[in-house]
C-alpha positions as CSV (number, residue, x, y, z in Angstrom):
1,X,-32.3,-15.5,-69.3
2,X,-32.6,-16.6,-73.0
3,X,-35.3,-16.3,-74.3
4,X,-36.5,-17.5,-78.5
5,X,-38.2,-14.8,-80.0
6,X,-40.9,-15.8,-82.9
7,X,-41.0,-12.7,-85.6
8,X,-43.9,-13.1,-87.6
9,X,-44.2,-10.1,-90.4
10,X,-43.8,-10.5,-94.5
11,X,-41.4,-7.4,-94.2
12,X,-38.3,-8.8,-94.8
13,X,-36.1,-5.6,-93.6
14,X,-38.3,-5.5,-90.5
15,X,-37.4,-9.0,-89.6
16,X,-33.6,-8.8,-90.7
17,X,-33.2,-5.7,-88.4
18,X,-35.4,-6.6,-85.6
19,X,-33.5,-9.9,-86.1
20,X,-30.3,-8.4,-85.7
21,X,-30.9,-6.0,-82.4
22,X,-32.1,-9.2,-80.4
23,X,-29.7,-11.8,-81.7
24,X,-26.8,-9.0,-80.2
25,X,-28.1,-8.7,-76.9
26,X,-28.8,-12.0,-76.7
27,X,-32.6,-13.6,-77.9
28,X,-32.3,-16.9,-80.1
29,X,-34.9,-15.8,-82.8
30,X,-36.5,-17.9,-85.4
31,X,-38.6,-15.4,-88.6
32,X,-42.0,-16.3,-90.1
33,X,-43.4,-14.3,-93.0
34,X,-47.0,-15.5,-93.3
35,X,-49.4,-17.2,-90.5
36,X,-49.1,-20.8,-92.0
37,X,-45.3,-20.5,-91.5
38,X,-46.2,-19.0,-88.0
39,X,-48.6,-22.1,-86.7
40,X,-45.5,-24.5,-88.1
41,X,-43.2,-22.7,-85.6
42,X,-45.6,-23.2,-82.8
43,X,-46.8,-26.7,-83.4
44,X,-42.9,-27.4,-82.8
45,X,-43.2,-25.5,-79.5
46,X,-40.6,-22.8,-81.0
47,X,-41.3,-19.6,-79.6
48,X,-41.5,-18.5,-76.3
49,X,-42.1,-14.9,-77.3
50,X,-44.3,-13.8,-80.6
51,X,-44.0,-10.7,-82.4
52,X,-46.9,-10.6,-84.4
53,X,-47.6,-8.5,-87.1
54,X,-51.5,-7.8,-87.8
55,X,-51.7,-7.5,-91.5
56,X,-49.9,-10.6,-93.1
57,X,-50.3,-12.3,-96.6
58,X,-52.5,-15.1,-95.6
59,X,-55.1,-13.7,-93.3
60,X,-54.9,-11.9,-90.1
61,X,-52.3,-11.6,-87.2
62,X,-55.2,-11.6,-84.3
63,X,-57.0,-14.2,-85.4
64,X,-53.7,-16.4,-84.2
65,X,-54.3,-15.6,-80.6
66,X,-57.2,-18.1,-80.2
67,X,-54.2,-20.9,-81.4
68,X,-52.0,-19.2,-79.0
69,X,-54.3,-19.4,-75.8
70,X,-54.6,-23.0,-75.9
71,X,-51.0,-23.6,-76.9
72,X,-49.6,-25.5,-74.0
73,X,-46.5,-23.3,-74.0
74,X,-48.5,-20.8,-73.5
75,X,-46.2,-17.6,-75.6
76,X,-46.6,-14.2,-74.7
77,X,-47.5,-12.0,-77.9
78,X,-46.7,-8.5,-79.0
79,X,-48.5,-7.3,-81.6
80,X,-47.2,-4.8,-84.0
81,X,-48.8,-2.7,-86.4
82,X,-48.4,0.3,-88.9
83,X,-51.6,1.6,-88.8
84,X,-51.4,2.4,-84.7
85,X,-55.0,1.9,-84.2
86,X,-55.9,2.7,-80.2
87,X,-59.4,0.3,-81.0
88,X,-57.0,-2.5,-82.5
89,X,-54.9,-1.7,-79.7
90,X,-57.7,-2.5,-77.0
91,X,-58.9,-5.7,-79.1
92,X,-55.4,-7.3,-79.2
93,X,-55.2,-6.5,-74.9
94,X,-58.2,-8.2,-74.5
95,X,-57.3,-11.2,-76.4
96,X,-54.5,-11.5,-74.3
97,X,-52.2,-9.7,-75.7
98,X,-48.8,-9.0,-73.7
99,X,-48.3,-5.7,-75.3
100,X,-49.0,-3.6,-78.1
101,X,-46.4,-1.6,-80.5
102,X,-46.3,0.5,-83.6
103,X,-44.4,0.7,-86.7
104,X,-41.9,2.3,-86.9
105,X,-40.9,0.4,-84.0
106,X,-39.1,2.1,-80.9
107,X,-36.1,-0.2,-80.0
108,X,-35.8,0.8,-76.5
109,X,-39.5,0.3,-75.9
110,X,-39.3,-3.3,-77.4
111,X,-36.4,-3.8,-75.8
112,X,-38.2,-3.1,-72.5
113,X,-41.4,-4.8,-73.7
114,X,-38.9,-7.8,-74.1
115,X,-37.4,-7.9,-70.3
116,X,-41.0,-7.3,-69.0
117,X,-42.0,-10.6,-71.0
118,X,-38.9,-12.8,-69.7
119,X,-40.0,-11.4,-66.1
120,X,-42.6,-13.5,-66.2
121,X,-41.3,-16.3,-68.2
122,X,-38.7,-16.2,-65.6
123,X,-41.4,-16.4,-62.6
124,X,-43.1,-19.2,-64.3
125,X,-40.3,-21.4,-64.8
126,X,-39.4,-20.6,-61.1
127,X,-42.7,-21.3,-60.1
128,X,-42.7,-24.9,-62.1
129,X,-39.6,-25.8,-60.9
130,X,-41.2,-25.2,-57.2
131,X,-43.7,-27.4,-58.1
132,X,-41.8,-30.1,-59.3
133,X,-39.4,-30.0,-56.4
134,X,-42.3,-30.5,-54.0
135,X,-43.8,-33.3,-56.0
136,X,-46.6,-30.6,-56.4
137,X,-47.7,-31.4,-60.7
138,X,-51.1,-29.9,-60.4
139,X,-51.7,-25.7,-59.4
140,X,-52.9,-26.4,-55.9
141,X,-52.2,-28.1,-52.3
142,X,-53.7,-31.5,-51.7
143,X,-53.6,-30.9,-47.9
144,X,-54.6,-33.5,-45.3
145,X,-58.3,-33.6,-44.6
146,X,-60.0,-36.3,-45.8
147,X,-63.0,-34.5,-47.6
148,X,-60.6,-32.9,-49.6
149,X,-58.6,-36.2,-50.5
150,X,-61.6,-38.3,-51.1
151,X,-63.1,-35.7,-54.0
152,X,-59.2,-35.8,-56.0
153,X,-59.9,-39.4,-55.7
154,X,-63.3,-39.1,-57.3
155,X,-61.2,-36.8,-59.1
156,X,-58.8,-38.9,-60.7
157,X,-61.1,-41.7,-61.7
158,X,-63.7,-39.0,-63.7
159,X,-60.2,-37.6,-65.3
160,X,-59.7,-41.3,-66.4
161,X,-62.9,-42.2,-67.9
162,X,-63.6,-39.2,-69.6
163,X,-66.9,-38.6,-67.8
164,X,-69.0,-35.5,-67.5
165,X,-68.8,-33.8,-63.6
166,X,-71.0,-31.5,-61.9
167,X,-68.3,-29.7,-59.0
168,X,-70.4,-27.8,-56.3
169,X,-69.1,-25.8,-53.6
170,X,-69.3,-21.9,-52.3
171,X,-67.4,-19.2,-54.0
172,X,-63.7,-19.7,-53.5
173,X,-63.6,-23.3,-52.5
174,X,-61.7,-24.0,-55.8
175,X,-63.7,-25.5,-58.4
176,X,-62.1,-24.3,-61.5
177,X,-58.8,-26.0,-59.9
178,X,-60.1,-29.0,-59.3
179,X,-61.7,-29.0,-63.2
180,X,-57.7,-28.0,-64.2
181,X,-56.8,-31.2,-62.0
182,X,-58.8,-33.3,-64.2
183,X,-57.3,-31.8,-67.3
184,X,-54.2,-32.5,-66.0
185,X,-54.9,-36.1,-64.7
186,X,-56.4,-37.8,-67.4
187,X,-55.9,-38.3,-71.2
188,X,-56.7,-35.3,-72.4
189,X,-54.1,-33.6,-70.4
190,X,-52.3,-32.5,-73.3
191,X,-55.4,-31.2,-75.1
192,X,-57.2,-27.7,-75.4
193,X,-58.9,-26.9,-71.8
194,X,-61.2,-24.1,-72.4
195,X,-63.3,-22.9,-69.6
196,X,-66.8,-20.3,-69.8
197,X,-67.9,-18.6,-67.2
198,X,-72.0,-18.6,-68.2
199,X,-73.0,-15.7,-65.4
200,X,-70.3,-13.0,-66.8
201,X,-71.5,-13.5,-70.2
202,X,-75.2,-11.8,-71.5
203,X,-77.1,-14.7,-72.2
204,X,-77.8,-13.7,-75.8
205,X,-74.1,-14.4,-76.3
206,X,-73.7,-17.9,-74.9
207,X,-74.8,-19.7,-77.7
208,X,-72.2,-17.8,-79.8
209,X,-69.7,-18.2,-77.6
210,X,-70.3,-21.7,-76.9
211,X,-70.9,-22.9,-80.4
212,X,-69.1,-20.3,-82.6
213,X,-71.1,-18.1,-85.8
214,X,-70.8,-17.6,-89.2
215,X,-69.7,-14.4,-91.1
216,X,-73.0,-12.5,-91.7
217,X,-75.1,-14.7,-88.8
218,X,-75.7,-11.2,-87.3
219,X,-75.1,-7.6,-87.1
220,X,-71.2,-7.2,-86.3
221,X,-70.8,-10.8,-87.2
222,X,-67.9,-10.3,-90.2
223,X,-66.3,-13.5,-90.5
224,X,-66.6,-16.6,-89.1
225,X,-65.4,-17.4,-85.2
226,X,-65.2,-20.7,-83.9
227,X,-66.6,-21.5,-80.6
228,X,-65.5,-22.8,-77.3
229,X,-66.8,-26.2,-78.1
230,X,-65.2,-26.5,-81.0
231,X,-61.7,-24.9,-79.9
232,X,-62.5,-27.9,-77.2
233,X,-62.7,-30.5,-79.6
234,X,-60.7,-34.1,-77.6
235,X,-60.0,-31.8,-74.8
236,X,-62.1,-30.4,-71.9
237,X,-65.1,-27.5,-71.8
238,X,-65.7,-26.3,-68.1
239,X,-68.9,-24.6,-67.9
240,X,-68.4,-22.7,-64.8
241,X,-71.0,-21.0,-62.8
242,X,-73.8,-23.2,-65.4
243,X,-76.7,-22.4,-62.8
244,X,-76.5,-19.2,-64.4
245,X,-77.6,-20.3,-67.5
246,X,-81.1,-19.6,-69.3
247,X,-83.9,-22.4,-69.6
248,X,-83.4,-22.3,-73.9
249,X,-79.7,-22.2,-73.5
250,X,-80.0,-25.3,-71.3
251,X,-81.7,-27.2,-73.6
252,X,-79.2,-26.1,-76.7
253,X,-76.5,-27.4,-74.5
254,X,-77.9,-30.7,-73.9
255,X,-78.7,-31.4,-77.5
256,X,-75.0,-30.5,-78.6
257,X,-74.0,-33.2,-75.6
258,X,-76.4,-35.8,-76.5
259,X,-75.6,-35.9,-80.3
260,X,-71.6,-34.8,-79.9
261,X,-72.5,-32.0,-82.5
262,X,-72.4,-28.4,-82.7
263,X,-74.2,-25.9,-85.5
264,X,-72.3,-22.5,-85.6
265,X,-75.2,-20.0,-85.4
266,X,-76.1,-18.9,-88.9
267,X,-74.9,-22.1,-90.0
268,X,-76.5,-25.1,-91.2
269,X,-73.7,-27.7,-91.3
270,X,-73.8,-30.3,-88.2
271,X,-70.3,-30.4,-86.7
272,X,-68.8,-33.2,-84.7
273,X,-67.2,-32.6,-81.4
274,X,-65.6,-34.4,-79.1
275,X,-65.3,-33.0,-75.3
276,X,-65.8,-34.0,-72.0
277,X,-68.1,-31.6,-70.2
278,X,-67.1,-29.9,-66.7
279,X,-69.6,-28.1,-64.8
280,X,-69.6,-25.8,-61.7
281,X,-71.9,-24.4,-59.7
282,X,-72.1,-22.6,-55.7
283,X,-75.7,-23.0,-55.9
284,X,-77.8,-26.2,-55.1
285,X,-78.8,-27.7,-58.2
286,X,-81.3,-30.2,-56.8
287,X,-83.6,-26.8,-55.4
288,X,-83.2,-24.9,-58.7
289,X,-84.4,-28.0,-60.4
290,X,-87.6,-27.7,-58.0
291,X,-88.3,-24.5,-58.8
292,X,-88.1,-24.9,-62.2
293,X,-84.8,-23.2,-62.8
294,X,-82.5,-26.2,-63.8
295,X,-83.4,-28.7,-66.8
296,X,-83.5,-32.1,-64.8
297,X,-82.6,-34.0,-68.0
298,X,-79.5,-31.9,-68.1
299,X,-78.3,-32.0,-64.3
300,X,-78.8,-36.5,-65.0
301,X,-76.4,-35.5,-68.2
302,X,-73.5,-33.4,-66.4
303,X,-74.2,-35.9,-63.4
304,X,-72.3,-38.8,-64.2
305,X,-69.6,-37.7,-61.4
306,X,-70.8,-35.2,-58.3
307,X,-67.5,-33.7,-56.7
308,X,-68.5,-31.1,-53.8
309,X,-65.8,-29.3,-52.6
310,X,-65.5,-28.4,-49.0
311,X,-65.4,-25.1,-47.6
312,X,-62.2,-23.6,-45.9
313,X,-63.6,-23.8,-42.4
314,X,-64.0,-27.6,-42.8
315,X,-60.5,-28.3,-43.4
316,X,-58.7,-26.1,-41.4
317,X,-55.8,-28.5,-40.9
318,X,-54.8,-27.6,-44.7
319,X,-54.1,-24.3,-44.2
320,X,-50.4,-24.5,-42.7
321,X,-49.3,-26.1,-46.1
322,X,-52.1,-23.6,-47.8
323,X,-50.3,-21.0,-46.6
324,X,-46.8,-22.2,-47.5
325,X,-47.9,-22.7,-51.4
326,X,-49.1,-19.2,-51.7
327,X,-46.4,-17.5,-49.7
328,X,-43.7,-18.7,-52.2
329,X,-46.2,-17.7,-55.1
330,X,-46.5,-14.6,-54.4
331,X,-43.0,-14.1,-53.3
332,X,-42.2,-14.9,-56.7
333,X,-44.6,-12.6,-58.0
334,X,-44.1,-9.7,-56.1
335,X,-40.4,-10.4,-56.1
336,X,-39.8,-10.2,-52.2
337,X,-38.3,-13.1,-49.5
338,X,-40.4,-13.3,-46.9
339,X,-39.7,-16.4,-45.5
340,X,-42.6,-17.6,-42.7
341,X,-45.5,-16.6,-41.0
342,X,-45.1,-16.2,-37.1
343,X,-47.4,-18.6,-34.5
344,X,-49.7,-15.5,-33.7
345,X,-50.3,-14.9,-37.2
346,X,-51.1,-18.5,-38.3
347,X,-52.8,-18.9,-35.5
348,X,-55.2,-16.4,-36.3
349,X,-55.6,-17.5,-39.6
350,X,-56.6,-20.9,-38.6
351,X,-59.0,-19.2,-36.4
352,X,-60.7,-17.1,-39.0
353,X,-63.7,-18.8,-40.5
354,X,-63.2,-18.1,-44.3
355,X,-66.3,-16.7,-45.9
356,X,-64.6,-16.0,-49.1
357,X,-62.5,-19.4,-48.6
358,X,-59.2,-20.2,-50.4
359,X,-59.3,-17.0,-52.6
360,X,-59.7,-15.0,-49.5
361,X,-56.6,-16.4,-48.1
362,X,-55.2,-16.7,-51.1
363,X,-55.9,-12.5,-51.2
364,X,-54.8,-12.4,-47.3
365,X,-51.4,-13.4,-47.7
366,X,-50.7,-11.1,-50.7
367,X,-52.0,-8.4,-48.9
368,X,-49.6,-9.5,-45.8
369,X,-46.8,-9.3,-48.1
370,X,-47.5,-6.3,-49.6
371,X,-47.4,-4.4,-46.4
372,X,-44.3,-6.7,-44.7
373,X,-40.9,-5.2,-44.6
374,X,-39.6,-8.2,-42.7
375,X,-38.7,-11.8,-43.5
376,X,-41.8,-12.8,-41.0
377,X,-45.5,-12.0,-41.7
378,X,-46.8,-11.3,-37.9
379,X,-50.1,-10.6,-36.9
380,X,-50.3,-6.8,-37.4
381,X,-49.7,-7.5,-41.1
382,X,-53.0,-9.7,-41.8
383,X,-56.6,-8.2,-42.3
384,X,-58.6,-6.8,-39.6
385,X,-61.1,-8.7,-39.3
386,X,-59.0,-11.8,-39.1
387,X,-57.0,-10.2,-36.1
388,X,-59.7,-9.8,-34.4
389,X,-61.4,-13.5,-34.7
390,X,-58.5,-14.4,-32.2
């Protein structure tokens, strides 16, 4: 497959020879010396694959992977470095880093980093065209129950007007899908979608993360780091699991809402913002605002849409075509052909009740594959405990 490499790196021998390897074996590759020249590339959409150098003339090579997250194209990156720091290393993972190499750099190991990264281009681009093919735009199955049809109505018409929605449903049921779907289906489809999830986060983080610091705003604090509203800025925030979030936070949040600015903490300057506001949340708003738990004034803000998404169990009749969309995933994932599931086998699974919903049959059928050998996924391949709700 060919793939265009982006070198970023003000070495010019490095880039001339690194240049040379790929272009014989068969990478287009365009060269950047400096981070400006870099963001040009990938404003154009050049650059399917990034090799990005940390220390560069104008600033440095990490701080592009915010850029590259929300980058439609999504690249994978590979930094490089000649300093071989393991913490750097670990930084640049987390980040999202594909993979992480050294100066001098090993050819075979880049080489190999390389086919690793056009794998999954590769799987991608299969998976798209999968998805086009079945007039599928959007990362989900519509199915045919009639719950699930009339909230991607409601769906489409928040995604429309720009609107702030409150999504409720147990764990599983999809919500941050259905927040992608209204990316996807509205004007801000092509802008940044940058979701939070507020209970994985220490609460004395939030605000940071949310609204970005200044360098010095506190200990650790270096330089500046923009936050998740701001990266958001025309596109879409999705607050997920916002239940979770402290009283003071709450009240931060609304403010920033009401007034369409943010302050970066340590900052004094009021910064406009323009985002529409997703929330989601498996617990019941309405009693947490009873108890005092939930800022009322905030639920009436987030409230302009409602979407509740139903459980597994109550739209059972999805689950044949369910089953379909993530059997081709993961075949392309897992790079196997397994081809259908066999009546015993589906019927059990439209027997099961789903406490863990979609993701747990999401996680069913993988496991299925996994320990198939044949082209047919039978009974004795699926879970125990959904053999035995036959």
């Amino acid at each position: 497959m060919s793939l265009t490499v982006l070198i970023v790196d003000d070495e010019e021998n490095f880039r001339l020879n690194i240049c040379d390897l790929l272009t014989n074996v068969g990478y287009e590759v365009v060269q950047a010396s400096s981070l400006t020249e870099a963001r040009a590339f990938l404003r154009k959409g050049v650059g399917e694959v990034i090799l990005l150098d940390v220390q560069l003339p104008d600033g440095y090579g990490p701080d592009l992977m915010d850029e590259i997250a929300i980058n439609p194209a999504r690249p994978l990156v590979i930094m490089i470095t000649g300093f071989g720091d393991i913490d750097m290393a670990v930084t640049a993972m987390k980040a999202g880093a594909h993979d992480f190499l050294t100066k001098p750099v090993n050819l075979e190991r880049l080489e190999k980093s390389l086919m690793r990264a056009s794998e999954i281009i590769s799987m991608r681009r299969e998976l798209e065209h999968f998805r086009h093919n079945q007039g599928q735009r959007f990362n989900f199955v519509v199915g045919k129950s009639p719950k699930m049809r009339d909230v991607l109505e409601k769906a489409k018409r928040a995604a429309l007007a720009s609107v702030s929605v409150l999504i409720t449903g147990e764990t599983g049921t999809g919500k941050e899908i259905v927040a992608k779907f209204i990316h996807d289906s509205g004007p801000r489809a092509s802008k940044p979608f940058m979701p939070i999830n507020s209970a994985s986060i220490q609460p004395t983080m939030i605000e940071s993360e949310l609204f970005g610091y200044e360098a010095g705003a506190f200990t650790g604090a270096e330089k500046r780091k923009l936050g998740l509203m701001e990266l958001a800025d025309s596109g879409i925030l999705f607050l997920d699991e916002i239940s979770s979030m402290s009283m003071d936070m709450q009240s931060k949040l609304l403010r920033a809402l009401e007034d369409r600015t943010i302050r970066r903490v340590g900052g004094g300057k009021q910064i406009p913002v323009d985002v529409q506001v997703l929330a989601a949340s498996n617990k019941n708003v309405l009693r947490l605002i009873e108890n005092g738990e939930f800022r009322e004034d905030l639920y009436y803000r987030l409230h302009v849409v409602d979407l509740t998404i139903p459980p597994l169990r109550e739209r059972k009749e999805d689950i044949p075509e369910l089953v379909s969309f993530f059997l081709h995933e993961k075949n392309l994932q897992m790079g196997m052909n397994v081809e259908q599931v066999s009546e015993n086998a589906l019927a059990a699974l439209q027997n099961y009740h789903w406490p863990g919903n979609i993701r747990e049959l999401k996680n069913a059928i993988e496991r299925a594959l996994l320990f198939c050998d044949d082209e047919v996924i039978d009974l004795v391949h699926l879970p125990h405990e959904i053999i035995q709700s036959i």
